[in-house]
C-alpha positions in Angstrom: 71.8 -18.4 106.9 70.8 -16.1 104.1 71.3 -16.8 100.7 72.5 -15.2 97.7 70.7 -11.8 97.1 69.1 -11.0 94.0 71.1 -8.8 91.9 70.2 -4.9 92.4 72.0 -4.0 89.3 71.4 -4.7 85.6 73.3 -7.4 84.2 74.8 -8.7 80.8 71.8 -10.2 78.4 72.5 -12.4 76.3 71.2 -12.7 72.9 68.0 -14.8 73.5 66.8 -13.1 76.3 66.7 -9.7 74.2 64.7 -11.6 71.6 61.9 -13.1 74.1 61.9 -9.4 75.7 61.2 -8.1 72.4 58.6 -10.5 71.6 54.9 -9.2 72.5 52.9 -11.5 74.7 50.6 -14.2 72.8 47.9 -13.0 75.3 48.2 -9.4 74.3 45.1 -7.9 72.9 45.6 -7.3 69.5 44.1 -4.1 67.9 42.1 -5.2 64.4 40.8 -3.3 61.9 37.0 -2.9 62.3 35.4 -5.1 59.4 32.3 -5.9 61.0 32.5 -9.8 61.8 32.4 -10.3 65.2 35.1 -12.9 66.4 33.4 -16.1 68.2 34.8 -16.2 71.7 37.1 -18.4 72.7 38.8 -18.2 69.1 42.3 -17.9 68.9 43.2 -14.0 68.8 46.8 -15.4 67.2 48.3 -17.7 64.6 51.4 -19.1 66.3 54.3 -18.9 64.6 55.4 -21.1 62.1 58.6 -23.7 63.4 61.9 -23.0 61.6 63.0 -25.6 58.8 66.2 -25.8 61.1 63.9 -26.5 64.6 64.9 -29.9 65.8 61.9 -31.4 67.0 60.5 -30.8 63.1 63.2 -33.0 61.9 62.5 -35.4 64.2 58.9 -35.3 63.3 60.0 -35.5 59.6 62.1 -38.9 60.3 59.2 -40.7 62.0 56.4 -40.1 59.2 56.5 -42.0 56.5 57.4 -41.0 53.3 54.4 -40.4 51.2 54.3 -41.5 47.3 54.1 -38.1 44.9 50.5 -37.0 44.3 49.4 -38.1 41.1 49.0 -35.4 38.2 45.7 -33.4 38.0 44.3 -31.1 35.7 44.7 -27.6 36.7 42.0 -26.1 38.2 40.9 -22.7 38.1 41.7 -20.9 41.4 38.2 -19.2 42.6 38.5 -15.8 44.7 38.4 -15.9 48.5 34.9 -14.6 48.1 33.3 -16.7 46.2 33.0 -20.7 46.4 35.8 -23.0 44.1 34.0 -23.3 41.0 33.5 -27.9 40.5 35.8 -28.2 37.0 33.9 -28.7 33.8 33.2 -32.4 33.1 33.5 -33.4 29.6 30.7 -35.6 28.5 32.2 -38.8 28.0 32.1 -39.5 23.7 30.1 -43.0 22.8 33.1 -45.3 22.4 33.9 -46.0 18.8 35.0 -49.2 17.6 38.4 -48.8 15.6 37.8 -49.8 12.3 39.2 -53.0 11.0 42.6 -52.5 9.3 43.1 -52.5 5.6 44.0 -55.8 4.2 47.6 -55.4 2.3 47.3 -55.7 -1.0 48.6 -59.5 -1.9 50.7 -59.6 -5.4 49.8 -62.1 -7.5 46.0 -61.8 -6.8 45.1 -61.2 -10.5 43.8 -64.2 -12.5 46.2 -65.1 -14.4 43.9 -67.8 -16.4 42.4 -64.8 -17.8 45.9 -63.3 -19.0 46.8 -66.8 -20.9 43.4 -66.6 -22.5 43.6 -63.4 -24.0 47.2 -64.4 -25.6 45.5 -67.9 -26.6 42.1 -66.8 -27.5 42.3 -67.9 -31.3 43.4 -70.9 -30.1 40.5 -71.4 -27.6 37.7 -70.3 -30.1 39.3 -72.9 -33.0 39.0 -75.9 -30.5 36.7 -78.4 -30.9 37.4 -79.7 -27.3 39.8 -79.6 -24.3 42.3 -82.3 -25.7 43.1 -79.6 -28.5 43.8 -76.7 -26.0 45.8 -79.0 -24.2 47.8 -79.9 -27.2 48.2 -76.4 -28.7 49.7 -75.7 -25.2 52.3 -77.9 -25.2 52.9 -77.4 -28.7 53.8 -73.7 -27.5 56.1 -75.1 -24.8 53.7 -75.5 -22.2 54.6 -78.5 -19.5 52.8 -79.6 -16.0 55.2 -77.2 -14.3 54.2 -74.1 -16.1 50.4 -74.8 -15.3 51.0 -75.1 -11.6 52.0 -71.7 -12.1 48.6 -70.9 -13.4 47.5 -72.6 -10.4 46.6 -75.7 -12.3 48.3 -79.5 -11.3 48.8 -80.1 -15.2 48.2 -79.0 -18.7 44.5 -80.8 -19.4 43.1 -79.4 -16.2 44.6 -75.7 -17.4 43.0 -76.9 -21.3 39.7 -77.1 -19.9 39.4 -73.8 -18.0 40.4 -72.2 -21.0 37.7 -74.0 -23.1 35.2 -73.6 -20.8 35.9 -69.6 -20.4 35.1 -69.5 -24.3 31.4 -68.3 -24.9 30.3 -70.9 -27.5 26.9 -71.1 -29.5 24.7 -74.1 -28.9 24.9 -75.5 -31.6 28.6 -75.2 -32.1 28.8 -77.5 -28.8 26.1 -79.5 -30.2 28.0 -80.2 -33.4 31.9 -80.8 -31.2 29.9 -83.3 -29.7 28.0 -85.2 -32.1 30.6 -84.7 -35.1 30.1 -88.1 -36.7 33.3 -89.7 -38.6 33.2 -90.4 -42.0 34.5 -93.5 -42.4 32.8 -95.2 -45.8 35.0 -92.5 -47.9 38.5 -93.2 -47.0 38.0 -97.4 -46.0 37.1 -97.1 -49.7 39.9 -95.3 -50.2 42.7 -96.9 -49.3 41.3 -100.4 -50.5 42.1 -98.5 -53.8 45.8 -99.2 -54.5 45.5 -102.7 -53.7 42.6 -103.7 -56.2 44.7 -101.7 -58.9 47.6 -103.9 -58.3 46.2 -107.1 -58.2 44.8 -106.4 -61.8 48.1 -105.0 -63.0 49.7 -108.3 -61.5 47.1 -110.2 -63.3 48.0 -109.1 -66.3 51.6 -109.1 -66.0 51.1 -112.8 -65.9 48.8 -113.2 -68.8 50.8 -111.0 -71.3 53.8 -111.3 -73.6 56.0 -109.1 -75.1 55.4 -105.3 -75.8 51.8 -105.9 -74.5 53.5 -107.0 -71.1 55.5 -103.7 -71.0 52.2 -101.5 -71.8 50.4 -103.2 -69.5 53.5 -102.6 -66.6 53.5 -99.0 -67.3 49.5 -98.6 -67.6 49.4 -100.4 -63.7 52.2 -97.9 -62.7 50.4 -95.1 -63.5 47.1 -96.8 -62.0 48.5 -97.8 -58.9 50.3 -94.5 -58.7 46.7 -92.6 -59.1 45.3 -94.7 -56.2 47.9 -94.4 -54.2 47.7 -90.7 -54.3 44.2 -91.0 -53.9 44.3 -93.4 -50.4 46.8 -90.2 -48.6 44.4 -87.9 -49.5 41.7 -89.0 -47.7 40.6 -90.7 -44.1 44.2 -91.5 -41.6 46.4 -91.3 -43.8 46.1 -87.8 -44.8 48.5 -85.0 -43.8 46.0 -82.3 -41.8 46.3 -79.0 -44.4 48.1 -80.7 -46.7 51.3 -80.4 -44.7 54.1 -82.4 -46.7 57.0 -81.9 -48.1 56.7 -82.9 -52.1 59.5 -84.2 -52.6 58.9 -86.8 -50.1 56.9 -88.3 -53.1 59.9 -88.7 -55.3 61.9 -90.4 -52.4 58.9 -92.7 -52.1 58.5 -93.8 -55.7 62.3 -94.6 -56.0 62.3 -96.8 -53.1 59.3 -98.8 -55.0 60.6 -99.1 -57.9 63.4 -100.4 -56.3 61.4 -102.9 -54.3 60.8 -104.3 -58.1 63.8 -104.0 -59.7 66.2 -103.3 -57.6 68.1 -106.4 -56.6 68.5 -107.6 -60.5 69.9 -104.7 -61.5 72.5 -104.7 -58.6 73.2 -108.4 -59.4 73.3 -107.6 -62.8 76.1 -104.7 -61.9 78.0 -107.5 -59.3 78.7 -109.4 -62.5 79.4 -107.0 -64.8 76.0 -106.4 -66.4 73.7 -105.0 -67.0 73.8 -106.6 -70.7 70.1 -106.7 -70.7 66.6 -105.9 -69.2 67.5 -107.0 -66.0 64.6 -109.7 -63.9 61.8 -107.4 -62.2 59.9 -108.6 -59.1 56.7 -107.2 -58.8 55.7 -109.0 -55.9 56.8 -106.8 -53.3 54.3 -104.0 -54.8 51.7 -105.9 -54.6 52.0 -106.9 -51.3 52.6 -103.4 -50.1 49.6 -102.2 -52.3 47.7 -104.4 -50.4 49.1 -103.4 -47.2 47.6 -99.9 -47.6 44.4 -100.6 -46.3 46.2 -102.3 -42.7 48.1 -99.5 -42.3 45.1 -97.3 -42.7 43.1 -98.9 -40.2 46.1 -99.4 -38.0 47.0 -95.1 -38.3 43.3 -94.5 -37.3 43.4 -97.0 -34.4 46.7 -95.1 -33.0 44.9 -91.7 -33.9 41.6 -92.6 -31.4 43.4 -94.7 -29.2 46.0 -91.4 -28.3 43.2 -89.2 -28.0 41.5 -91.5 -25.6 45.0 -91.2 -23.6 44.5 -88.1 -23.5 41.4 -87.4 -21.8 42.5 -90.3 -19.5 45.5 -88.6 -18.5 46.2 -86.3 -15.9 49.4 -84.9 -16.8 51.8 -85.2 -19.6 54.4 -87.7 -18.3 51.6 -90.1 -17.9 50.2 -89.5 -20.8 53.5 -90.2 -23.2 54.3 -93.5 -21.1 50.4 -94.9 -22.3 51.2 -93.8 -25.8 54.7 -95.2 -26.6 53.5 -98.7 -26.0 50.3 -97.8 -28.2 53.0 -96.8 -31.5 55.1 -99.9 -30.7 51.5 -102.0 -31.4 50.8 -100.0 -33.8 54.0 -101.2 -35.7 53.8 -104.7 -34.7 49.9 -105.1 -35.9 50.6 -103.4 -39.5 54.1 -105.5 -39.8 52.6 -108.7 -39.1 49.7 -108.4 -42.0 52.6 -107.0 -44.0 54.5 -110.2 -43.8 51.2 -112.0 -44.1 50.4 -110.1 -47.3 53.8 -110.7 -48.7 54.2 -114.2 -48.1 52.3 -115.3 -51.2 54.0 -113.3 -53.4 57.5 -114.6 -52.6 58.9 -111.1 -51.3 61.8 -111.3 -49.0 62.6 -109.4 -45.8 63.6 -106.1 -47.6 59.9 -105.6 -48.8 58.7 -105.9 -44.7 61.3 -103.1 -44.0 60.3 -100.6 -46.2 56.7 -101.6 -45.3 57.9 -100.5 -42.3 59.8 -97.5 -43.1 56.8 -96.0 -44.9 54.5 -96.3 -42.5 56.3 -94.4 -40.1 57.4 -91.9 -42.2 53.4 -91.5 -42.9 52.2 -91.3 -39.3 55.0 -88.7 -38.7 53.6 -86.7 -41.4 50.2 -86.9 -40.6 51.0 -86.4 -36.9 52.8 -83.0 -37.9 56.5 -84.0 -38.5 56.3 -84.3 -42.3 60.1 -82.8 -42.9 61.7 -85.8 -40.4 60.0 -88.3 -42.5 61.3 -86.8 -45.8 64.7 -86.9 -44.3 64.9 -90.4 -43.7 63.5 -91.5 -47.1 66.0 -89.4 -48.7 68.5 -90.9 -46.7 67.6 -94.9 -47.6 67.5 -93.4 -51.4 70.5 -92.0 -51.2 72.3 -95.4 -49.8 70.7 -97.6 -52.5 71.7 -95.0 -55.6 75.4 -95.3 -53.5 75.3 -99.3 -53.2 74.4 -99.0 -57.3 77.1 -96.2 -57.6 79.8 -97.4 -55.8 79.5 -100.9 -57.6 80.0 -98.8 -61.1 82.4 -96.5 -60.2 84.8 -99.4 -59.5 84.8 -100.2 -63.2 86.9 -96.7 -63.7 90.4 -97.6 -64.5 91.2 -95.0 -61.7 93.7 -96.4 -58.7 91.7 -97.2 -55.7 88.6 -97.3 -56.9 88.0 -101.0 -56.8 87.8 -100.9 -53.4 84.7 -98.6 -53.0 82.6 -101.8 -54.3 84.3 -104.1 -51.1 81.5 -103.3 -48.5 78.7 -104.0 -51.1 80.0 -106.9 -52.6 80.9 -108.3 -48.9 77.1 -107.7 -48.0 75.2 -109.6 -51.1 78.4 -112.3 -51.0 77.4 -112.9 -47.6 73.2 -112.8 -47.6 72.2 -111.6 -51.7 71.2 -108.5 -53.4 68.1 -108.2 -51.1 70.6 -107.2 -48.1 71.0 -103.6 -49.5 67.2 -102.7 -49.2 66.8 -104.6 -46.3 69.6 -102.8 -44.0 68.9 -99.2 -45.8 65.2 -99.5 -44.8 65.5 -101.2 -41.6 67.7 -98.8 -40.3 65.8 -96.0 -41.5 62.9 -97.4 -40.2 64.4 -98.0 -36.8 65.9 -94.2 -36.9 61.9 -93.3 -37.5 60.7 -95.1 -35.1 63.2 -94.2 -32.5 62.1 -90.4 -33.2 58.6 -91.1 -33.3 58.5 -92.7 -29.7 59.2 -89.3 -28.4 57.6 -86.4 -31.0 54.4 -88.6 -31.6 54.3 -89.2 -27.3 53.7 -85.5 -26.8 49.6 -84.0 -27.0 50.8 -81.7 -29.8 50.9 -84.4 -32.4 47.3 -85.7 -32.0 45.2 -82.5 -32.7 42.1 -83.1 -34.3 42.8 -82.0 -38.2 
């Protein structure tokens, strides 16, 4: 059987078979250019073509490999020529590695001294001191308390004090002298033994005299005693630093004695509708308080070493006033106690002890810098004996009413004698006094050297 012939005749191509019959053969010689290399045998004489992007076998080729991370970023490079070898890039020689410099501190407020600052605005101060304790004592004079010096980076004001004393430039021999200043004490213990020798001779001869001689003789141991007196303030404890008083503190002082020796007879004399004649004078109670000067000298410079030992004991001011207050209150006690021991001979009664009292504390708060309180108080207990006298007279007027401003004074010496006026007048002055001088004379200010 024969088969199907082979067709004789040309048929329809299709698309494909045009292109493949249009395609040279890959093993074609290929006509090239005479350059002058000769071509190793066996080389290819063709590049085969590249595969379309749409060829299937390429995108199965693409699914099966993996996918590849991107190449990292390189420097460009320069592109060499086809003739001539890719030039290896430039390599930068590597810098020796500097280390970064250490950062700038911040500036820190509040890095000044401020010690320095408070010693310029306190030099005077400073350079007047004869030690710490003064400092310290000008300081809180000024307002300065253990709070404020933690702000100059001191726990309290006596540390702060002796910074500032110690930043001073001093001479030698003004140290040598702060140190070894000696205290004159022979002076004023002679002093103040003064006033009480003068009275004992004027009360001598008050009791060996008669008559007109007996007056001269009063008013010649007035003036003495008045001399000596003036005489004993001036000098050692006693005496106000600069001269700081208030004068008329003197007047209010002299009143109050002379009442202390004739006071309760003329105010009996007034009760009972007198005075009809030189009323009775007392002039025990002056002597006893003459003599009581020299106590209460020794007793003021006790109190004045004692504080000042406080001081350099204590480390802040708190503690310092709670070791002082007990210090005045013994103070007190000690001088009343010879006062009543000096007064007990002479037959003076308690009204004598409290202006004893009273004047001693209106002397330490004037020596200790409070010289216009003091003055104030001694006014005051004048002023309530001249209105116990007053009010007594002034109820004589034939005015309605009036009889009953002497009620509260006659009630009083019905009830315990004359002596009751001066003694509640100068007792409660004296406690007033004292009550103030617990908290001015607790405080450094009060006990700088004069």
């Amino acid at each position: 059987m024969r088969g199907p012939a082979a067709p004789t005749s040309p048929g329809a191509r299709d698309a494909r078979a045009e292109v493949l019959l249009g395609t040279p053969a890959l093993t074609a010689a290929v006509e090239e250019p005479p350059s002058g290399i000769v071509r190793a045998p066996g080389a290819a004489t063709a590049t085969p073509p590249r595969p379309h992007p749409t060829d299937p076998a390429l995108q199965e080729n693409r699914e099966e490999r993996p996918a590849e991370p991107p190449p990292a970023h390189e420097p460009p490079m320069d592109r060499a020529t086809p003739s001539t070898p890719p030039t290896p890039p430039a390599v930068k020689p590597e810098a020796p590695a500097v280390k970064p410099a250490p950062p700038a501190p911040r500036p820190r407020h509040g890095t000044a001294d401020p010690v320095k600052v408070l010693l310029h605005r306190h030099r005077e101060l400073c350079e007047r001191a004869v030690d710490p304790l003064e400092v310290a004592a000008g300081l809180e004079a000024q307002g300065f308390t253990d709070r404020t010096a933690a702000r100059y980076r001191h726990r309290d004001v006596f540390s702060l004090a002796e910074e500032l004393y110690a930043r001073v430039p001093r001479r030698p021999e003004e140290v040598r002298v702060a140190e070894d200043r000696p205290e004159p004490v022979a002076p004023w213990a002679l002093a103040v033994l003064a006033p009480g020798a003068v009275a004992a001779l004027a009360w001598l001869g008050l009791a060996l005299t008669h008559g007109p001689v007996r007056a001269a003789v009063g008013a010649a141991g007035a003036l003495a005693l008045g001399g000596a007196l003036f005489l004993a303030v001036r000098h050692g404890p006693l005496r106000a630093p600069g001269g700081r008083t208030v004068p008329a503190a003197r007047l209010w002082a002299l009143w109050l004695l002379a009442y202390a020796v004739g006071g309760d007879g003329l105010l009996a004399e007034v009760l009972t509708g007198g005075p009809d004649d030189l009323w009775e004078l007392t002039p025990g109670p002056l002597l006893g308080l003459a003599l009581a000067v020299a106590p209460a000298a020794w007793c003021a410079h006790l109190f004045a070493r004692r504080a000042r030992r406080r001081i350099a004991d204590s480390r802040g001011l708190a503690d310092f006033a709670a070791a002082v207050r007990p210090l005045l209150l013994g103070t007190v006690s000690l001088q009343l106690l010879a006062l009543a021991a000096l007064l007990l001979p002479t037959g003076a009664g308690p009204g004598a002890l409290a202006l004893g009292a009273l004047l001693l504390l209106a002397r330490l708060l004037t020596v200790h810098g409070h010289p216009e309180t003091a003055s104030a108080a001694l006014a005051a207990a004048c002023a309530a004996e001249v209105l116990a006298l007053a009010s007594v007279l002034s109820s004589r007027l034939p005015v309605p009413g009036f009889d009953a401003l002497a009620v509260p004074v006659r009630a009083v010496t019905d009830a315990w004698g004359p002596g009751a006026v001066p003694t509640l007048v100068c007792g409660a002055a004296a406690l007033g006094l004292l009550a103030h001088a617990t908290g001015s004379l607790a405080r450094a200010s009060a006990h700088t050297t004069p």
